[in-house]
N, C-alpha and C positions, 0 to 999 in steps of 0.2 A: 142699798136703797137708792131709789132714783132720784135726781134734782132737776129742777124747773129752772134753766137757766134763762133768766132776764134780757131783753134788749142791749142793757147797756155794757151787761159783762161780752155779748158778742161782740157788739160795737167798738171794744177796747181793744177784741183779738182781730178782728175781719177790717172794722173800715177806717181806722186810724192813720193817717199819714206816718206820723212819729208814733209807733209800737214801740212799748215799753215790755219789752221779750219777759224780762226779770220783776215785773209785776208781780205780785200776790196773787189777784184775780186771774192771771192770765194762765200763771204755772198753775194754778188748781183746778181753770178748765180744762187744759190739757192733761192734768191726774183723772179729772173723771173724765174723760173722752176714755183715756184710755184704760179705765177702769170699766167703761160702757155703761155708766151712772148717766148719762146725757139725757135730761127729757126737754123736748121742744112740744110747743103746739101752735099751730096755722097762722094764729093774731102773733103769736113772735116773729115766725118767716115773715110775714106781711109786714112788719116794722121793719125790719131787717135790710129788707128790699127796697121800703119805699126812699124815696128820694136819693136815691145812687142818677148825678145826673148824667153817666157815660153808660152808652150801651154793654161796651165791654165790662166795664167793673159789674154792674147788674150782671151779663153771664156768667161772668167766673166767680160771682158772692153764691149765687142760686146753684150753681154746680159743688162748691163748697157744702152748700147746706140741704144739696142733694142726698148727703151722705146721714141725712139723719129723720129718720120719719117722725110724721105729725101724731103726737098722743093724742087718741080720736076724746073730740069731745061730745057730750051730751047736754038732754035740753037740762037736767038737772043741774049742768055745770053754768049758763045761762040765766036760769031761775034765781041759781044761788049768788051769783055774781049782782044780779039787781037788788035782790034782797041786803048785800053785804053794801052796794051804792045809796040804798035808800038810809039804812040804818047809821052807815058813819055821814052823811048829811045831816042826819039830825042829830048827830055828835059836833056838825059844825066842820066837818071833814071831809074835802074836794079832793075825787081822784080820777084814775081814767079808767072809760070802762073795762079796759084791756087789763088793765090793774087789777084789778075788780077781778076781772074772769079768770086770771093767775092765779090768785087769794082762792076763789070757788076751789077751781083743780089743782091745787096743793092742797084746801081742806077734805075733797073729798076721796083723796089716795094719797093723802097721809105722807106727799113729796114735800121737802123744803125747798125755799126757793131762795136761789144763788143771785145775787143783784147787788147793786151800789146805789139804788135810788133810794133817798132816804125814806121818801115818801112808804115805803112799805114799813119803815120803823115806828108811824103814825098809824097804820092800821094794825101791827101787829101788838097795839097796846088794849085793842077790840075784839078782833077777829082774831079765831084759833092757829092762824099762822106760824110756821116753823122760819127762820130762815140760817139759811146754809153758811156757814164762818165758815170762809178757809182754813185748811189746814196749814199748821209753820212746817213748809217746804225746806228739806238741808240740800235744795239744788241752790 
């Protein structure tokens, strides 16, 4: 099964000065890379990217994540992402829309999503969401 993996679990492995190899999160994106479990889509590159303030690190992060294609999305994945913003609103529940459009395309291909933002532990007390617990690694 494919996983949706979050902003922040790349951010741990790609843009951290001090990488912590032996991570949890870390060793289990490298199981699923190379298990070829990896799902990304556009608004995660676009995170990924933005604010790298050297030309160079921006090259060589986008050549990194060259290596992995965009899960194409639809207007249904859009639709559903506003419908899931409106509804935890009126639960009193602030999130981002990017958020939001992960939560869509995990509910609508049934992917769970690999993250450390808690804020998805708040939605998924609503929204049909899976999300991905690492496996205990004997590296």
């Amino acid at each position: 099964m494919k996983v949706i993996v979050d902003t922040c679990i790349w951010s741990l492995a790609l843009r951290r000065k001090k990488q912590l190899n032996s991570s949890i999160e870390i060793v289990e994106l490298q199981e699923l890379i190379q298990e070829v479990r990896v799902q990304l889509i556009g608004p995660i590159r676009q995170e990924i990217l933005s604010g790298v303030k050297k030309k160079q690190q921006f090259t060589k992060l986008k050549k990194i994540m060259s290596a992995f294609s965009d899960f194409p999305l639809v207007s249904e994945d859009f639709e559903l992402a506003a419908e899931y913003f409106n509804f935890l609103r009126s639960k009193g529940i602030q999130g981002a829309n990017t958020d939001y459009l992960i939560c869509a395309v995990s509910t609508r291909n049934s992917m769970p999503i690999f993250t450390t933002d808690k804020d998805f532990s708040h939605y998924k007390k609503h929204l049909p969401i899976t999300l991905h617990v690492p496996r205990v690694s004997s590296k």
